[in-house]
C-alpha positions in Angstrom: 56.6 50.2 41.9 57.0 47.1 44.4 54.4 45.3 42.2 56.9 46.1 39.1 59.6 44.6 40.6 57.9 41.7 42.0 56.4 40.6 38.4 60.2 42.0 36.8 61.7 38.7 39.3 58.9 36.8 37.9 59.6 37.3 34.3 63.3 36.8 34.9 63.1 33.6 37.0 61.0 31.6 34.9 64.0 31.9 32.6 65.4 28.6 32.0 68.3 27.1 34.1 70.7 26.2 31.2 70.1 29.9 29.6 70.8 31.5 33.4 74.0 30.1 33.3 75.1 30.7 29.8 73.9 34.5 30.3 76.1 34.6 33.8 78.9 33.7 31.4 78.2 35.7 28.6 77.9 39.0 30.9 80.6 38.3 33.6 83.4 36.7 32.2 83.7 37.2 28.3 85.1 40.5 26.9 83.5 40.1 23.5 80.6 37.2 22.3 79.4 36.7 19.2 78.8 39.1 16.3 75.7 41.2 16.7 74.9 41.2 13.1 76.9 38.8 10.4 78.6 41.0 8.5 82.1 42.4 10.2 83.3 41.0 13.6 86.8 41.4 14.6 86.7 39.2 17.7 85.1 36.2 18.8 85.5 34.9 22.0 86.1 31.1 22.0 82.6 29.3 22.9 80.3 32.3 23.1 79.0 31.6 19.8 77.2 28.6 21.5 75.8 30.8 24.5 71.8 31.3 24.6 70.6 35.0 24.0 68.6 37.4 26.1 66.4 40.0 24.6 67.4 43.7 25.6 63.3 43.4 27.5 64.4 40.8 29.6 67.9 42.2 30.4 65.6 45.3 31.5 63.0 43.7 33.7 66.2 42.1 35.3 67.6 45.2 35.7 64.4 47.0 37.5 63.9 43.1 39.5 67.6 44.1 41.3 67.4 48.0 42.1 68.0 48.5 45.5 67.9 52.2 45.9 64.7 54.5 44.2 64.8 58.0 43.8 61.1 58.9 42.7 59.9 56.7 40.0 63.5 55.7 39.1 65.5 52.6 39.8 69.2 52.6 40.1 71.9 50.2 41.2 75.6 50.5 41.8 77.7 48.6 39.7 81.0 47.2 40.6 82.9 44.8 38.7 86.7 43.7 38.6 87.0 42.2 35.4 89.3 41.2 32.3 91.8 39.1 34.7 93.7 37.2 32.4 97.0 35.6 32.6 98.9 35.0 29.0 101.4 32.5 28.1 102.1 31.6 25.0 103.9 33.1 21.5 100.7 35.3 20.7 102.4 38.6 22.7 105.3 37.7 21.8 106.5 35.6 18.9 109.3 33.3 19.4 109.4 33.6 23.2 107.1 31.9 25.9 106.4 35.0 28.2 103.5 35.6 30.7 101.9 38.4 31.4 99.0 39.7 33.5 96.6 42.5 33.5 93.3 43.4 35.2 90.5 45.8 35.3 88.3 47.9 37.8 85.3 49.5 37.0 82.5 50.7 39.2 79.6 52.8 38.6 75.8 53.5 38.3 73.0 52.2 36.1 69.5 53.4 36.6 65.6 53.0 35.1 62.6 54.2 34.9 59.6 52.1 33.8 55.9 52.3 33.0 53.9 49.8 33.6 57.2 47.5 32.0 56.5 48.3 28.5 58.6 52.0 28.7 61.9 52.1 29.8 64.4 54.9 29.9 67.6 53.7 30.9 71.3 55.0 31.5 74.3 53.9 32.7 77.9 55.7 34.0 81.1 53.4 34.4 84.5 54.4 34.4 86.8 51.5 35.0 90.8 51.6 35.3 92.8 48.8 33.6 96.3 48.3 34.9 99.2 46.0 33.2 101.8 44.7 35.1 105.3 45.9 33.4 102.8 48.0 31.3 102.6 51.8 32.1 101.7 53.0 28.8 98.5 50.1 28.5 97.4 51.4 32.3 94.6 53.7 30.9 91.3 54.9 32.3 88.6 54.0 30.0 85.0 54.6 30.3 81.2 53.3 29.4 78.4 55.8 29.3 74.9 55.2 27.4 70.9 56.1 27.4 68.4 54.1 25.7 64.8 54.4 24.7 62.9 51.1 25.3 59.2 50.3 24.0 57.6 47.1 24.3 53.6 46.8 23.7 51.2 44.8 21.0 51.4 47.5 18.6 55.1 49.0 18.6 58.4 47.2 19.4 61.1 50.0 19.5 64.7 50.4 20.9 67.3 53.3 20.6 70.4 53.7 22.1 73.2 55.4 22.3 76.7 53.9 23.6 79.7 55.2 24.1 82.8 53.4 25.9 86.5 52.2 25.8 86.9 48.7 26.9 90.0 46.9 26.7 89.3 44.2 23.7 91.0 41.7 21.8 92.3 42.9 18.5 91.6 40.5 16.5 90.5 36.5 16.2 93.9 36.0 14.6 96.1 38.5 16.5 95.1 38.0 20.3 96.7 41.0 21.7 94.6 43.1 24.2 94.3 46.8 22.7 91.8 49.7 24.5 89.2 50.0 22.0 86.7 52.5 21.3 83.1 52.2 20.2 80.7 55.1 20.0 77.4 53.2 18.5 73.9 54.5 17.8 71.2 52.1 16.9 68.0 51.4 16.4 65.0 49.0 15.9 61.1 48.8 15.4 59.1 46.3 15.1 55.4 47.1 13.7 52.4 44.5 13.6 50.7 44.4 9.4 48.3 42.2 9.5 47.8 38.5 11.7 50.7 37.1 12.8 52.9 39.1 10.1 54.9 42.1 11.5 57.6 44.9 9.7 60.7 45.1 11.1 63.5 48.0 10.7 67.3 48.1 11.8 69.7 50.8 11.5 73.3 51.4 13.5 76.1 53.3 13.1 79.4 52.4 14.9 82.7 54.3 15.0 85.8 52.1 16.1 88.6 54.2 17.6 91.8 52.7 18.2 95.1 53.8 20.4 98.2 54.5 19.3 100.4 53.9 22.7 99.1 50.8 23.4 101.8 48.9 20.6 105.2 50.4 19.9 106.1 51.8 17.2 105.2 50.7 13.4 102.9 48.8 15.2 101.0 51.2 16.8 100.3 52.8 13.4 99.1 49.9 11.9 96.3 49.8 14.7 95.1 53.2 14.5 94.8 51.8 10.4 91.7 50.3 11.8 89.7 53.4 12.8 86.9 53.2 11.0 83.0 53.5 10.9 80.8 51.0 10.1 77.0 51.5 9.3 73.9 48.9 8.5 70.4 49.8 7.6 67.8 47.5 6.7 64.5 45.5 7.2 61.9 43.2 6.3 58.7 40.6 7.4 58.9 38.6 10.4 56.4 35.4 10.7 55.5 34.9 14.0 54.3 31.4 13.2 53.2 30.3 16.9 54.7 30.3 20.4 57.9 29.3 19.9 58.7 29.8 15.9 59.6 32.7 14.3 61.0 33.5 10.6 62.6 36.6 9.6 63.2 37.7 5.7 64.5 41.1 5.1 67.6 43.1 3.0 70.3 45.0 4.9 72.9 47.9 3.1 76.0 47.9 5.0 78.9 49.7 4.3 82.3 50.3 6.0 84.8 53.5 5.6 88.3 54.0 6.9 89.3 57.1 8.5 92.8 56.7 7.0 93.9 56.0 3.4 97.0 54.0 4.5 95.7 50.4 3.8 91.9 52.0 3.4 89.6 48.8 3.3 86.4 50.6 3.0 83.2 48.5 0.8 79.7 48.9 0.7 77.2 47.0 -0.7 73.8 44.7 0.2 73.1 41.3 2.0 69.2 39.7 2.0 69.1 38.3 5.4 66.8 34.9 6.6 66.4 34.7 10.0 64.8 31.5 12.1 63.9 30.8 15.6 62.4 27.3 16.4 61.7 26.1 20.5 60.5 22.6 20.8 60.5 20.6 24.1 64.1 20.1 24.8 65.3 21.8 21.6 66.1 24.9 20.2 67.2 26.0 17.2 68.3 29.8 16.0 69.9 30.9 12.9 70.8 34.2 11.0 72.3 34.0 7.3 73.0 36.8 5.0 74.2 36.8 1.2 76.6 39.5 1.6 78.1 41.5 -1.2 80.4 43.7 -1.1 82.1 46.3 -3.3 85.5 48.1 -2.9 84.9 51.7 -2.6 87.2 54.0 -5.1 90.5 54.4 -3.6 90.0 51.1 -1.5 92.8 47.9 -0.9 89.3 45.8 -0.8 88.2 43.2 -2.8 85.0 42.0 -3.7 83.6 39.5 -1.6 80.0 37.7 -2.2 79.3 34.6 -0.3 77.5 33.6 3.0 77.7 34.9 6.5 76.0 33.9 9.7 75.4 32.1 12.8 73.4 28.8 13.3 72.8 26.9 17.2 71.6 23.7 18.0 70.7 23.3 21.6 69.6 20.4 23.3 68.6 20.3 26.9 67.1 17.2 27.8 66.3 18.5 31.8 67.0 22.4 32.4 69.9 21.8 34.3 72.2 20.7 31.3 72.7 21.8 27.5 74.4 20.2 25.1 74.7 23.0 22.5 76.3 22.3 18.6 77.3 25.7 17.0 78.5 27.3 13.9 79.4 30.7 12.5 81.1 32.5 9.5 82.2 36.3 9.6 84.8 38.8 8.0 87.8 40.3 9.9 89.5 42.8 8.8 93.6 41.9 8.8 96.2 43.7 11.6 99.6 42.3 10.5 99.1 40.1 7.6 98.8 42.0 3.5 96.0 40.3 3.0 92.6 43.0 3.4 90.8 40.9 5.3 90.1 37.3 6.4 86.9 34.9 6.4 86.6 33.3 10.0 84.9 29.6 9.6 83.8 28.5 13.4 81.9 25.0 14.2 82.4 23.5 17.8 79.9 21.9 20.6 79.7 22.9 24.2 78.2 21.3 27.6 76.3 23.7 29.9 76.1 22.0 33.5 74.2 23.7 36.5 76.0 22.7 39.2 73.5 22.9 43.1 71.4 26.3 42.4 74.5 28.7 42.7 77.6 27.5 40.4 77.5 26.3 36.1 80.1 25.1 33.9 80.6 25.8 30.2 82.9 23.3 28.7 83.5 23.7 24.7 85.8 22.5 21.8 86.0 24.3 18.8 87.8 24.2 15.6 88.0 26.9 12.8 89.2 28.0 9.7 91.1 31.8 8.6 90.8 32.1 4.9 92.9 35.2 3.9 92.0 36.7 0.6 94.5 37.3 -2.3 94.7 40.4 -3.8 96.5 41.2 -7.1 99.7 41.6 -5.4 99.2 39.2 -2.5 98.6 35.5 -2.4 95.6 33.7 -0.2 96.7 31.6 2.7 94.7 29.7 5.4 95.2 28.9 8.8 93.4 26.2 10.9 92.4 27.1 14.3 91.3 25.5 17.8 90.2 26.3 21.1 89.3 24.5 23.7 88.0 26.0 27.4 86.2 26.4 30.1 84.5 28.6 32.5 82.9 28.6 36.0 80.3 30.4 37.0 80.0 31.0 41.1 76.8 32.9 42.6 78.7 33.7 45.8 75.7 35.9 47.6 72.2 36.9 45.7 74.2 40.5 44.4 78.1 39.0 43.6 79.4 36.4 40.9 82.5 35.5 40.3 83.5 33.7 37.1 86.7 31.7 36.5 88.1 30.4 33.1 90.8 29.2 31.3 91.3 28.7 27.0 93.7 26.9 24.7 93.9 28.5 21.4 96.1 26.7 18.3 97.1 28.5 15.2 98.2 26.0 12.2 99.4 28.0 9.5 100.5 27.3 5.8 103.7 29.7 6.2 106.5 28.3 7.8 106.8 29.6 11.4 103.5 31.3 11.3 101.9 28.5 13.8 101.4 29.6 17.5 99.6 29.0 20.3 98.1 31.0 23.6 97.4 30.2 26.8 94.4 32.0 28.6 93.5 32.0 32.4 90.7 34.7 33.8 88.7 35.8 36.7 85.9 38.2 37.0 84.0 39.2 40.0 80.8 41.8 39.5 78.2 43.3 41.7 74.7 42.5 40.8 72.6 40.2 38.5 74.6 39.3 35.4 71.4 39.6 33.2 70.7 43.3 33.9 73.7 44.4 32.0 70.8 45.9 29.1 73.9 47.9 27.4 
């Protein structure tokens, strides 16, 4: 087991600087990144869209590289974070007034894992965490994450499952900022299989059941949030092209569908989106994209409308010395609309961000985005658009080898075509967390 964890550090160090840093503020700081697929995401953090991934493998080697405590064959950790710290001013909470406000959450816990020979894993994790609103009694909640996962990683199979359940305090929406406990109880799954040379079969399916609460808004409003309960489910696959060290291509065709629980504004479509996939590393650059042709379909009964255009993510990353990024990002997803008559809107993102290591212990993520809202018109309600920006920073903080703190602060502008429909927020935020912000595998 000590030989495990020595090559598990290994693996994780010889990750580069620039992506260490990005990860620390992915993990730590940011409530919700970027869209896991490209069909539906109702939040997107400002400048997470330009962060560098991690694969699930490496988030569990790091995770085995910091156990302290073993019980047989199994490595656990405790986990401690206090987390979603923000301070608000601005007309997002409230429209028309300038009012503050301040909220903050606690959640401690354990995650453990056993691994073979580091290509099985079995992995689980157990984290209730408070949140607490000042001036908020009916948004002080307990709310929970609990999960197990199935993890293989060899030449001839590539498979993860998992199952997820938990109640984080989120963001609502891109376009409605308000902080809302959110449920998500997700199964998933994906295999990889080698065909023939460099040529391997790839398979995805998830299903993911969004859960909102009525008490956290007030009256009508509340009801228009439990509107959003809803389950969402993708199945798919296809080739990838494992060119050479470094390149990959990805071709495949995803069905994804989307059913609301309640017929009250029901927004629930189906239909299919071929998918085209590329990951290029080349010196100091990298390049990663996902696209998908999405089409959807109203199901009977449905306020939807038919939608068929492009979704997706593409990042440009340039880092001339491992210590610094410069990183130029894009991204185009559906949201599906809290306030507004209008089903759902297309979110247009394009921005560029600096990733700065800072001695061996502290990074800085410095972005500037601007975006686009495209609202759809329905029969009995006319399109509108607002324009968007953002512009923020974070600070990450190694203050011992097992404790990170991360602060931050965000500048988000609404422009709308309505009169009186532009706004703006103000965001500050602190998180501290025990551990090694890369072993977070769930």
């Amino acid at each position: 087991m000590n030989e495990a964890r020595r090559r598990a550090r290994s693996r994780v160090s010889a990750i580069p600087g620039h992506c260490r840093r990005g990860l620390a503020l992915l993990a730590v700081a940011v409530a919700a990144a970027a869209p896991a697929s490209a069909q539906f995401a109702q939040y997107v953090s400002p400048g997470t869209l330009a962060l560098a991934p991690l694969s699930t493998r490496e988030r569990l080697e790091a995770a085995v590289g910091e156990a302290r405590y073993h019980l047989g064959p199994v490595a656990w950790s405790p986990y401690f974070a206090i987390k979603d710290v923000n301070y608000f001013r601005g007309t997002e909470l409230a429209p028309g007034t300038d009012e503050g406000n301040f909220t903050a959450t606690a959640a401690a816990g354990v995650h453990a894992c056993l691994s073979a020979r580091q290509t099985l894993y079995l992995a689980a994790h157990a984290i209730p965490e408070a949140t607490w609103w000042h001036g908020g009694e009916r948004r002080t909640v307990r709310n929970w994450s609990y999960g197990v996962g199935v993890f293989a990683f060899s030449n001839k199979l590539t498979l993860e499952l998992a199952l997820i359940d938990s109640r984080h305090q989120e963001f609502l929406s891109s376009a409605v900022q308000e902080l809302v406990n959110t449920g998500k109880r997700e199964a998933r799954a994906d295999v990889e299989l080698p065909l023939f040379g460099q040529i391997a079969l790839y398979g995805t399916a998830s299903t993911t059941d969004w859960r909102y609460r009525r008490d956290d808004l007030p009256g009508e409003e509340g009801q228009l949030l439990v509107g959003l309960d809803r389950t969402e489910e993708r199945v798919g696959g296809g080739l990838r092209w494992h060119v050479r060290e470094g390149l990959r291509v990805g071709a495949g065709l995803e069905n994804v569908a989307v059913e609301f629980l309640r017929r009250e504004r029901d927004r629930s479509s189906s239909g299919t989106a071929p998918v085209l996939d590329l990951e290029w590393e080349g010196g100091t650059l990298a390049l990663r994209t996902h696209f998908a042709w999405v089409s959807l379909e109203p199901e009977a009964g449905s306020a939807a409308v038919p939608f068929e255009d492009v979704l997706g993510t593409a990042q440009l990353r340039y880092a001339p010395t491992g210590r610094s990024a410069l990183v130029l990002y894009g991204g185009r997803s559906i949201a599906f609309s809290y306030l507004d008559q209008s089903p759902y809107f297309v979110e247009q993102r394009r921005g560029i961000a600096l990733e700065r290591e800072v001695g061996w212990r502290s990074g800085v993520h410095v972005y500037l985005e601007r975006g686009v809202q495209d609202y759809v018109a329905t029969l009995d309600t006319p399109g509108h658009t607002e324009d968007t920006g953002a512009v923020g920073a974070m600070i990450t903080v190694q203050l011992h080898r097992r404790l990170t703190v991360a602060l931050g602060g965000v500048r988000t502008e609404y422009d709308a075509e309505r009169a009186g429909a532009g706004r703006s927020l103000t965001r500050f935020q602190v998180a501290l967390r025990s551990g090694d912000p890369r072993a977070q595998w769930w």
